[in-house]
C-alpha positions in Angstrom: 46.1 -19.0 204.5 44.4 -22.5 205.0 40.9 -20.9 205.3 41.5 -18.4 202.3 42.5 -21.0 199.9 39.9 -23.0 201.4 41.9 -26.0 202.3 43.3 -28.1 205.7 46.2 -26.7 207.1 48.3 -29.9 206.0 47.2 -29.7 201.8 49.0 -25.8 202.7 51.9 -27.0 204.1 52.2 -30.0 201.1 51.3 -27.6 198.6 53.9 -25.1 199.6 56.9 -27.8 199.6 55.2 -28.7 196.4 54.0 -32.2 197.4 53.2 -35.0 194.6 50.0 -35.7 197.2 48.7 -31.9 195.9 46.8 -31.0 192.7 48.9 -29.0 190.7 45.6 -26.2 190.7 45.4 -26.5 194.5 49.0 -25.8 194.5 49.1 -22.6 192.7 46.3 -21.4 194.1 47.9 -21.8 197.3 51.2 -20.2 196.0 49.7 -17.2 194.8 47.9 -16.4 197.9 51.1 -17.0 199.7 53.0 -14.5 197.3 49.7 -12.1 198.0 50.7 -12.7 202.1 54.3 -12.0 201.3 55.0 -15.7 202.8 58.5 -17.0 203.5 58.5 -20.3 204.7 60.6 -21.3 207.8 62.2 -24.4 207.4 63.3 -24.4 211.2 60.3 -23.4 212.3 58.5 -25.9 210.2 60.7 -28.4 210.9 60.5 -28.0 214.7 56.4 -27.8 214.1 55.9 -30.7 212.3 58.8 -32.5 213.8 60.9 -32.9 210.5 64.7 -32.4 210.3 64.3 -32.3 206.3 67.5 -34.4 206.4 67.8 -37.2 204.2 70.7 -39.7 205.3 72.6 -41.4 202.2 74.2 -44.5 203.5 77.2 -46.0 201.1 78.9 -48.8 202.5 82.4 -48.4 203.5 83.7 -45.1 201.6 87.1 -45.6 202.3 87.4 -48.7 200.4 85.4 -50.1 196.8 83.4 -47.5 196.2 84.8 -45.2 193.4 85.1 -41.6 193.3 82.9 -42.0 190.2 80.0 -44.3 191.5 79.6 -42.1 194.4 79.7 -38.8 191.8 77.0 -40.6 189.8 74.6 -41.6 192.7 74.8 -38.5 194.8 74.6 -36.4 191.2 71.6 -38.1 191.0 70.0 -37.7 194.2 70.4 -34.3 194.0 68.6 -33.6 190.8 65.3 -35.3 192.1 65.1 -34.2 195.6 62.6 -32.1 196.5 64.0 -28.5 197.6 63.3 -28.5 200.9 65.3 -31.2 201.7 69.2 -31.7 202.6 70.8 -34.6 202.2 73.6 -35.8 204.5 75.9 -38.2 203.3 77.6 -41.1 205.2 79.6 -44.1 205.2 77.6 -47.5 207.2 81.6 -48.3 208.6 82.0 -45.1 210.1 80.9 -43.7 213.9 77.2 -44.7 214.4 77.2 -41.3 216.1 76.4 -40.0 213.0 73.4 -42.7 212.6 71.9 -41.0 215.4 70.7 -38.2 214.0 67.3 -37.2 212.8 66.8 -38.1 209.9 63.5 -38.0 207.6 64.1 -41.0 205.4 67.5 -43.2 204.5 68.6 -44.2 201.3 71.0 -47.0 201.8 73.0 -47.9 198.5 74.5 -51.4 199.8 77.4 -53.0 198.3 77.8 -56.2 201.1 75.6 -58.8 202.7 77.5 -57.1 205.8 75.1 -54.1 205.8 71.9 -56.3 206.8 72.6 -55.4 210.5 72.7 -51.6 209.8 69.2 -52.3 207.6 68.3 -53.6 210.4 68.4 -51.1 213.1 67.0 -48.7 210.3 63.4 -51.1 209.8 63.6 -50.9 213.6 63.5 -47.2 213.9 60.5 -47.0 211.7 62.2 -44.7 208.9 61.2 -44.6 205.3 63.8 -46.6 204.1 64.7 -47.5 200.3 68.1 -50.1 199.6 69.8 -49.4 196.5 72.7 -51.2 194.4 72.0 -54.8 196.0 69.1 -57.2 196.2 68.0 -57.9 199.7 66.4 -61.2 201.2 63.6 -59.1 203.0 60.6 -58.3 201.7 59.6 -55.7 203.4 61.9 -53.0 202.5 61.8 -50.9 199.3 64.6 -52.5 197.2 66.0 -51.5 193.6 68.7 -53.1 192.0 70.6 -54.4 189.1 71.3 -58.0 187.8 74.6 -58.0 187.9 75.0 -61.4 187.1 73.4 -61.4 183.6 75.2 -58.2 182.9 78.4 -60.0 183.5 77.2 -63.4 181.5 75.7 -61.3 178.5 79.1 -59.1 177.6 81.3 -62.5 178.0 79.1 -63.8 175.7 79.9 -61.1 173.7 83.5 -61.9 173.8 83.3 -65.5 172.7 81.0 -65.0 169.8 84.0 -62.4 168.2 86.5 -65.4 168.7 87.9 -65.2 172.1 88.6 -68.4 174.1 91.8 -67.7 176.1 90.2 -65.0 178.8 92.1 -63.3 182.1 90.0 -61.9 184.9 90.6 -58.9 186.9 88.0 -59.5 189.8 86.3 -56.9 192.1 86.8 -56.3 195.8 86.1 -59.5 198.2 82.5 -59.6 200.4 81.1 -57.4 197.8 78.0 -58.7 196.5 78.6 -57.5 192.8 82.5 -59.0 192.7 80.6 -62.8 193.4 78.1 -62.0 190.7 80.0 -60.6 188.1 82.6 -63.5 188.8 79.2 -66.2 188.7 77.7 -64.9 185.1 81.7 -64.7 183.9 82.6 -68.6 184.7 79.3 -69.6 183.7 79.2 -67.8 180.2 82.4 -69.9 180.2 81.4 -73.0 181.1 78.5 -73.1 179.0 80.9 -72.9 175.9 83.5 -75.2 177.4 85.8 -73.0 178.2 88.4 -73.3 180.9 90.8 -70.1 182.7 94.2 -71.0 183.4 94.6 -69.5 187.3 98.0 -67.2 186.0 95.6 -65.1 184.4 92.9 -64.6 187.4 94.1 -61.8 189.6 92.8 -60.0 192.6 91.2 -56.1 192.5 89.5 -53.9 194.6 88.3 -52.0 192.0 90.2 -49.1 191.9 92.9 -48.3 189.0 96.1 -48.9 190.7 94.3 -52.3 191.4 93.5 -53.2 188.2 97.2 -52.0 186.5 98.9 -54.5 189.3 96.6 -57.2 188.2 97.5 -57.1 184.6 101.1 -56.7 185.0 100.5 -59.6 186.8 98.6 -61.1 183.8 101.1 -60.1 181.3 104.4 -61.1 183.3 103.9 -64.8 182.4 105.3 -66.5 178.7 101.7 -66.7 177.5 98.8 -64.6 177.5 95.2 -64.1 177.1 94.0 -62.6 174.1 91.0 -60.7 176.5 90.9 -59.6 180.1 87.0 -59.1 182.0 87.7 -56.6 184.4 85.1 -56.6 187.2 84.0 -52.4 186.9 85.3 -49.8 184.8 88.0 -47.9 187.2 90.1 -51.5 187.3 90.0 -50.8 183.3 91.6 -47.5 183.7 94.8 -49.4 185.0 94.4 -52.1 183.4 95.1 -50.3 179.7 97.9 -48.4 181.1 99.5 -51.6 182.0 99.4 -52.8 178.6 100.5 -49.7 177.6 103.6 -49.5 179.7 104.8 -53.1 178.6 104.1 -52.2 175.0 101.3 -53.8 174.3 98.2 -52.3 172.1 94.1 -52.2 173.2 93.0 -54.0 171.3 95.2 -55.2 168.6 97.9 -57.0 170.6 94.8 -58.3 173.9 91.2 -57.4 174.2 90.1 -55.7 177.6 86.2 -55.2 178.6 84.7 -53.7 181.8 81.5 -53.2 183.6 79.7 -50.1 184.6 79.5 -47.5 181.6 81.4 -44.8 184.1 80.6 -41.5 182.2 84.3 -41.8 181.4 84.1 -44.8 179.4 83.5 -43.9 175.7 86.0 -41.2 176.1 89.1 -43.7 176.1 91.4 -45.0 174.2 90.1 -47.4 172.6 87.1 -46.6 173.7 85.7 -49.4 176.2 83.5 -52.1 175.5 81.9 -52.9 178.9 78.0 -53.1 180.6 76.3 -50.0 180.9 74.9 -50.5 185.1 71.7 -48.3 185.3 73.4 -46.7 188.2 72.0 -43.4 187.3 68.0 -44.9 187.2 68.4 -46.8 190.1 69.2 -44.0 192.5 66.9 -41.3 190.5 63.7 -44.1 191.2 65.0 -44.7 194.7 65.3 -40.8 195.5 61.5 -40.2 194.2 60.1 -43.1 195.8 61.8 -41.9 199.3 60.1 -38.5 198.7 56.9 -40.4 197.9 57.1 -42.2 200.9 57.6 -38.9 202.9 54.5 -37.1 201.1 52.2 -39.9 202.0 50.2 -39.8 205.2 49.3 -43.8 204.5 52.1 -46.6 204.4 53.4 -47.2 200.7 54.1 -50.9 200.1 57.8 -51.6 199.2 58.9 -52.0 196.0 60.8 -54.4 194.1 62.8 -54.0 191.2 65.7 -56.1 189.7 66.7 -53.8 186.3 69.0 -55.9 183.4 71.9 -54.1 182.7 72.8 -53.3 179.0 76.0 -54.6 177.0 77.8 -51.6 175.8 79.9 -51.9 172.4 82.6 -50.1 171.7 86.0 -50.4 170.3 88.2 -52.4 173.1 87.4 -55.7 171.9 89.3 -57.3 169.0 87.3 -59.3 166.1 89.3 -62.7 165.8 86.6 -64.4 163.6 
């Protein structure tokens, strides 16, 4: 086939798993002679010839705790729309058996939550994969790295807040050693702090941001003789229970307290009230990170990693009461 399209074997092999490296003329003039041949690619055989699992390995931190259903959905949803066809992707959790670290993979896409995965980016760089983190800056430089600032995000939609009247704010905070709970709590207090605000501590309550987490925390809130007149929970699912919570002691979103989230979950506009929260470019974080892996499979040279911190986008919708 290689001599009748009068190209190397390799520009075949691309062009048939439709590589970005290949002309898009080269490639259908290599695909129509392969449809002449009556060609059916292999993938074991290919796999075991150019030594290629065409496995891709998705890393999440710990799965059984933090990471919601619908965080996962949206990622992997992702990853799936952009990978190329030939590929499989496997998907894993960095706390479980590193049995499953051991197999052959292609490439990794790690989608970090916690300082704690460094070790396990570690041993990746070591192996010599093509390796992109997602979710969470990293210190080193020389790994592929796209994130969000979480921080401003967090600052920006407090901001928000204060500007329609609020000064008496609760806090529903995300899961501890998660990189995202200390920045959202950092751009929070400082958004406060800036307008000389203080918190009282009744209304700061621990999450792990999940919803049963979230309604615990604000019956908590609520169960004292005063409240605030707005609640910051730290991601969108904590919401979820936080609202039914004020719903189950009688109070009204927003008319009788104000609640806003962060994330934008897919679920968000669609409640009642609809939520005021930070739209998290979840979705274009793992779509670049999934192309640039694939990229960095396709290339015969070394691509030099990437950085990219994206700002997140303040979402307004109807959870947040006007006291001006």
């Amino acid at each position: 086939m290689a001599k009748l399209a009068g190209v190397s074997h390799t520009t075949v092999s691309r062009a048939l798993n439709d590589s970005v490296a290949v002309k898009m003329e080269t490639k259908q003039r290599i695909r129509a002679i392969a449809d002449e041949l009556g060609y059916v690619p292999n993938l074991n055989a290919k796999g075991l010839a150019n030594q290629h699992s065409y496995l891709i390995g998705v890393f999440f931190s710990n799965l059984e705790i933090g990471t919601s259903s619908s965080f996962l959905a949206e990622v992997i949803d992702e990853i799936n729309k952009n990978i190329p066809s030939e590929y499989s992707v496997s998907i894993n959790s960095i706390n479980k058996d590193t049995a499953q670290v051991l197999q052959k993979f292609d490439g990794v896409l790690i989608v970090s939550q916690s300082n704690s995965d460094d070790h396990f980016i570690d041993q990746m760089v070591q192996r010599k994969l093509p390796l992109v983190v997602l979710n969470r800056e990293i210190e080193r430089s020389d790994v592929s790295n796209l994130a969000a600032d979480e921080y401003i995000g967090a600052k920006n939609i407090t901001e928000y807040a204060i500007r329609l009247g609020h000064t008496r704010f609760g806090f529903i905070k995300g899961l501890s050693g998660f990189a995202s709970t200390d920045q959202r709590q950092n751009g929070f207090y400082d958004a406060l702090d800036e307008h000389q605000l203080n918190i009282d501590p009744d209304f700061v309550k621990e999450g792990n941001y999940l919803p049963k987490s979230g309604y615990a925390a604000m019956r908590a809130i609520l169960a004292g003789s005063t409240r605030p007149t707005c609640v910051f929970c730290a991601n969108d699912d904590m919401t979820i229970g936080a609202i039914r919570a004020c719903s189950d002691l009688g109070y009204r979103v927003p008319e009788d307290i104000s609640i806003f989230g962060y994330d934008d979950m897919r679920y968000s506009k669609y409640l009642i009230p609809a939520l005021t929260t930070v739209h998290k470019p979840t979705g274009l974080i793992a779509e670049r990170g999934i192309k640039l892996l694939t990229q960095m499979l396709a290339s015969d040279e070394e691509i030099a990693p990437i950085k990219e911190v994206i700002d997140p986008t303040p979402i307004v919708r109807n959870s947040v009461q006007d006291l001006r």
